[in-house]
C-alpha positions as CSV (number, residue, x, y, z in Angstrom):
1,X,113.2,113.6,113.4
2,X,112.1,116.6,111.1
3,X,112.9,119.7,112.9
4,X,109.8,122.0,113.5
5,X,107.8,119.4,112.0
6,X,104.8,117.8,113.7
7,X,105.2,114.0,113.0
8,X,101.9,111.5,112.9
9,X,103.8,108.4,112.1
10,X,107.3,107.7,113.1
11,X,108.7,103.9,112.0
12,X,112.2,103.4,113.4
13,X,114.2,100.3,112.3
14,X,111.3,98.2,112.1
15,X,110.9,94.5,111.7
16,X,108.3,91.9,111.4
17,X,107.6,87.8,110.9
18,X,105.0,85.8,110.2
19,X,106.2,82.2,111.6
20,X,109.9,83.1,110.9
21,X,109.5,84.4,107.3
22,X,110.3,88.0,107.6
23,X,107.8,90.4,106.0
24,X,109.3,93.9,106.8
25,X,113.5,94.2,107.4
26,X,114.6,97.5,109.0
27,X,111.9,100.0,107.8
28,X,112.4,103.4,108.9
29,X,110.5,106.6,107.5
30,X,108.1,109.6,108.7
31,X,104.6,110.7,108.1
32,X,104.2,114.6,109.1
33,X,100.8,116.0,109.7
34,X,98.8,116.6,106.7
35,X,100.6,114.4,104.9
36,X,98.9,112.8,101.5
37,X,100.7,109.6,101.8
38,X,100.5,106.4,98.9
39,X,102.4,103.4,100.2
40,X,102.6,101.0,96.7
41,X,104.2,98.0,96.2
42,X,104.2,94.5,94.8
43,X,101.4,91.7,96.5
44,X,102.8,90.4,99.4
45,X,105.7,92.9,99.9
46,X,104.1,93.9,103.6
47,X,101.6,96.8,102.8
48,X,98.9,96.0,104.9
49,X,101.8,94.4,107.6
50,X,102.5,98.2,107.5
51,X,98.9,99.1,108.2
52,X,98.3,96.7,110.7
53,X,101.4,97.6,112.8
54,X,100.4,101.1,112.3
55,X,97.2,100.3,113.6
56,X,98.6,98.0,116.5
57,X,97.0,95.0,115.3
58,X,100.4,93.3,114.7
59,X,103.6,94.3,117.1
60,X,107.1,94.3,115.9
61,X,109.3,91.9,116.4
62,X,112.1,94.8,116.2
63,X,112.0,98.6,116.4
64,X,110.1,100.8,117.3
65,X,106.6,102.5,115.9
66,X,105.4,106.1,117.2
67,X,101.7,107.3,116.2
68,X,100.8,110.8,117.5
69,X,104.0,110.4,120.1
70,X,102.6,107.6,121.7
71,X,102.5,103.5,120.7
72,X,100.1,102.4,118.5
73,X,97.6,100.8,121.1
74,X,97.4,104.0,122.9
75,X,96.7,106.1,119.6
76,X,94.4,103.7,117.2
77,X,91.2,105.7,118.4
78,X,92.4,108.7,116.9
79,X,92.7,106.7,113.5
80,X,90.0,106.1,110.8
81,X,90.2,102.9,109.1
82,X,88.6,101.5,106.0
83,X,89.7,98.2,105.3
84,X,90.6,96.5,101.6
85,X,87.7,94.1,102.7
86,X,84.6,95.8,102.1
87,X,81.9,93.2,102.0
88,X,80.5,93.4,105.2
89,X,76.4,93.9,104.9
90,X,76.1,91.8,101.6
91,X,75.1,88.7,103.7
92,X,72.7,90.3,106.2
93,X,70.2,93.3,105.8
94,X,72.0,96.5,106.9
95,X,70.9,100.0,106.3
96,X,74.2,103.0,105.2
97,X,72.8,104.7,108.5
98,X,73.3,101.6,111.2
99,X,76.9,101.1,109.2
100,X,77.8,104.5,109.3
101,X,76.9,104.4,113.1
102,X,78.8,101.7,113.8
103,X,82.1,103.7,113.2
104,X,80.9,106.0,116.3
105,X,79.1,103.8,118.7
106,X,79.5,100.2,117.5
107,X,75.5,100.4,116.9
108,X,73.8,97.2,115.9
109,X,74.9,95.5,118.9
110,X,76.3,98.8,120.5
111,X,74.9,101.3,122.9
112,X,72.0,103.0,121.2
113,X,73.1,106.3,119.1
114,X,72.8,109.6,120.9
115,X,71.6,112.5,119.0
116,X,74.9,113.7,118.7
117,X,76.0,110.2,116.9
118,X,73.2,110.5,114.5
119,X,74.3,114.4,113.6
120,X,78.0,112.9,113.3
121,X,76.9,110.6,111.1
122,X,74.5,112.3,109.0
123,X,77.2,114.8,108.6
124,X,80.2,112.3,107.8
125,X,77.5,111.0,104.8
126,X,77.1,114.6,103.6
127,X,81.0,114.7,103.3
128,X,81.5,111.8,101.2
129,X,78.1,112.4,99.1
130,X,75.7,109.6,100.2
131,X,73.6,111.6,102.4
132,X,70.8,110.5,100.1
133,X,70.9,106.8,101.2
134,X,70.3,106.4,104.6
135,X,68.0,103.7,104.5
136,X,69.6,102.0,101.6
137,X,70.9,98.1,102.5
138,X,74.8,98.4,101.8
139,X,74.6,94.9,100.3
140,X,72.3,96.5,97.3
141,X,75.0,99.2,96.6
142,X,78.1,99.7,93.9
143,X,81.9,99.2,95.0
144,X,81.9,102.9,94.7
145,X,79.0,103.9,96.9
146,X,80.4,101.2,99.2
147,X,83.6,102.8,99.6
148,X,82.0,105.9,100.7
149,X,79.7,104.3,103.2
150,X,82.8,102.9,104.6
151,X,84.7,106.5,104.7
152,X,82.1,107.8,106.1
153,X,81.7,105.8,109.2
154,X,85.7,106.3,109.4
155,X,84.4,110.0,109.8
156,X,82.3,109.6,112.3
157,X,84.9,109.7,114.9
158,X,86.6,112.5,113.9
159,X,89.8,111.1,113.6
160,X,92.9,112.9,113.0
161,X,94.4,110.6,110.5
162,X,92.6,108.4,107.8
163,X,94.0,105.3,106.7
164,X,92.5,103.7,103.1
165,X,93.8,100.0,101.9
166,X,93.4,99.8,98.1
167,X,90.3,102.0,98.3
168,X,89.9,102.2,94.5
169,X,90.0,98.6,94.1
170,X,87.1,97.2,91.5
171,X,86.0,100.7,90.8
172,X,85.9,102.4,87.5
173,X,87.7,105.4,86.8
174,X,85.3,108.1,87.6
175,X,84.4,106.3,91.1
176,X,88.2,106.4,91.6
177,X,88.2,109.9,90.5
178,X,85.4,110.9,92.7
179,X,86.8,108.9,95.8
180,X,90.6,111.0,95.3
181,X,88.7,114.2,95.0
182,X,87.0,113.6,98.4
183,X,90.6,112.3,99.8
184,X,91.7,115.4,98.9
185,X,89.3,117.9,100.1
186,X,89.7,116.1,103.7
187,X,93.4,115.9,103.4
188,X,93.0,120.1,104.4
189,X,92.4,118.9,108.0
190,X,93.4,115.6,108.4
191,X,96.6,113.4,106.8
192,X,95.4,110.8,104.7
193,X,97.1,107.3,104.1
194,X,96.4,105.4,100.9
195,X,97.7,102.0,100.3
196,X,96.9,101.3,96.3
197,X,98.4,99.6,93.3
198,X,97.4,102.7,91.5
199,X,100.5,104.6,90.4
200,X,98.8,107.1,88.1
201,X,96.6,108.2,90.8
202,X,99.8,108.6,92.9
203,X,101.5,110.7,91.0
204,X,98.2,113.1,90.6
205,X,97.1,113.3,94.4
206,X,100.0,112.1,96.3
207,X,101.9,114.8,98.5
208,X,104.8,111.6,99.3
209,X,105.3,108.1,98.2
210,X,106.5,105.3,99.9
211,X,106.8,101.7,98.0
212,X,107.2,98.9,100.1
213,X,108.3,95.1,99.0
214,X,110.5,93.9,102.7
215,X,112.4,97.1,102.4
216,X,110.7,100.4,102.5
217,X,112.1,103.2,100.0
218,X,110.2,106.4,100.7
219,X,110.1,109.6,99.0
220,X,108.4,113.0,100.4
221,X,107.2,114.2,97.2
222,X,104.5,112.9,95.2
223,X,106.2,111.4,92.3
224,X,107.8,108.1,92.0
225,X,111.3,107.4,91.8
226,X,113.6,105.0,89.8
227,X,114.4,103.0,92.8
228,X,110.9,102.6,93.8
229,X,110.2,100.6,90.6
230,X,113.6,98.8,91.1
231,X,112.6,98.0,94.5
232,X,109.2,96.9,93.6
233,X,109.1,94.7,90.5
234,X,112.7,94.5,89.7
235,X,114.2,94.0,86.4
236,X,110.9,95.0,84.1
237,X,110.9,98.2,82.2
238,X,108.0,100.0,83.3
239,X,106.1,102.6,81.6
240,X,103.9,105.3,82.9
241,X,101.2,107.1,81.5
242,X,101.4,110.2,83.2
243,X,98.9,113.4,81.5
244,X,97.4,111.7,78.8
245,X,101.5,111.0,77.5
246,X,103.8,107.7,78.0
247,X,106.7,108.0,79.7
248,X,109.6,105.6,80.3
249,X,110.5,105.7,83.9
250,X,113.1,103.2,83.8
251,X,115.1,100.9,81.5
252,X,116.5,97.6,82.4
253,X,118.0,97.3,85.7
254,X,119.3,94.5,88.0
255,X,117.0,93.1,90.3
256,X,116.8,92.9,93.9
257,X,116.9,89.3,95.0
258,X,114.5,89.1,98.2
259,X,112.4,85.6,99.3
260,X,108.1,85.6,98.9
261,X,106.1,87.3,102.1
262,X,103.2,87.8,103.1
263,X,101.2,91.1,102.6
């Protein structure tokens, strides 16, 4: 443990299978408070098995996981969570108010909204930018504006940590720009999570990286290493584009042998 360091996420020596083909071998690392974390990695290398561990959806076949000093079950309210899966409201007529609500109350199908759940919410969509659309059907909107709906009833509870899988999936540039600039602005109060395929935006907004493919190699600055990419899609020079200029991270290199999993 990080002396004199408040730690949101501990993962100690953790381990996990899905009907006996292991996803995650031994993992260990730490998440301090305030923390601008990107976990990358290859498809299937156990990203979202993190997240859902984290999140005490999924429980460790070894090891042991910590979130605010207590197991995950205990800790998940004080966690805002916005899903890869976005979709919900395309097939059935739901307003950005009722969806944003639902991240406070569970409203439709919850108790009704207090006053103070409307303010909350109202306020969460002035944070993200879509205060505008209240009584827009989330099924009508862009990728973009459905990514904000969906941080925005994240916010509603006013959790402590915020937890984003591929959030700047099927967006276009400036929507992924937009969405990093409001990641960043509540990364002041609250540590923020991103799991993303994304490595240019990692290296612009990230505060620690952590890729992910079985093994877990993690770094706690926002940059990513040589190993990483060794780790992550073995023997492939890779080349970054990092300020406008191409850079060669990492020539040819021997390869990790490791067997498919699921992510």
């Amino acid at each position: 443990m990080r002396r004199g360091v408040v730690l949101d996420i501990i993962f100690d020596r953790v381990s996990f299978s899905y009907d006996h083909n292991q996803v995650l071998e031994d993992v260990s690392f730490q998440v301090p408070h305030g923390e601008f974390l990107a976990i990358i990695g290859p498809n299937g290398g156990g990203k979202t098995t993190l997240v859902r561990l984290a999140l005490g959806l999924l429980k460790a076949d070894k090891g042991q996981i910590t979130i605010f000093g207590d197991i995950p079950e205990r800790s998940v309210q004080r966690i805002g969570y916005v899903p890869q899966d976005i979709s919900q409201g395309e097939r059935f007529p739901i307003t950005v108010l009722d969806t944003v609500l639902m991240g406070r109350t569970g409203y439709p199908g919850g108790k009704k909204p207090s006053s103070e759940d409307m303010e909350k919410a109202l306020d969460s969509m002035k944070i993200v930018g879509v205060e505008d659309m209240c009584d827009s059907l989330v099924g009508k909107l862009s990728m973009g504006q459905k990514q904000r709906v969906m941080i925005a009833r994240a916010l509603t509870s006013d959790p402590e940590m915020l937890i984003l899988d591929e959030p700047t999936a099927s967006v276009d540039l400036d929507t992924q720009k937009a969405l990093y600039d409001t990641l960043l602005r509540l990364n002041r109060e609250k540590t923020i999570i991103v799991v993303s395929h994304d490595l240019f935006a990692v290296t612009a907004h990230a505060t620690a990286v952590a890729c992910v493919n079985r093994r877990i190699c993690y770094h706690s600055e926002g940059e990513i290493r040589p190993e990483m990419l060794e780790l992550a899609y073995g023997t492939c020079p890779v080349e970054l584009i990092a300020h406008g200029l191409p850079h060669r991270v990492l020539g040819r290199h021997m390869s990790q042998e490791g067997e498919s999993t699921h992510d």
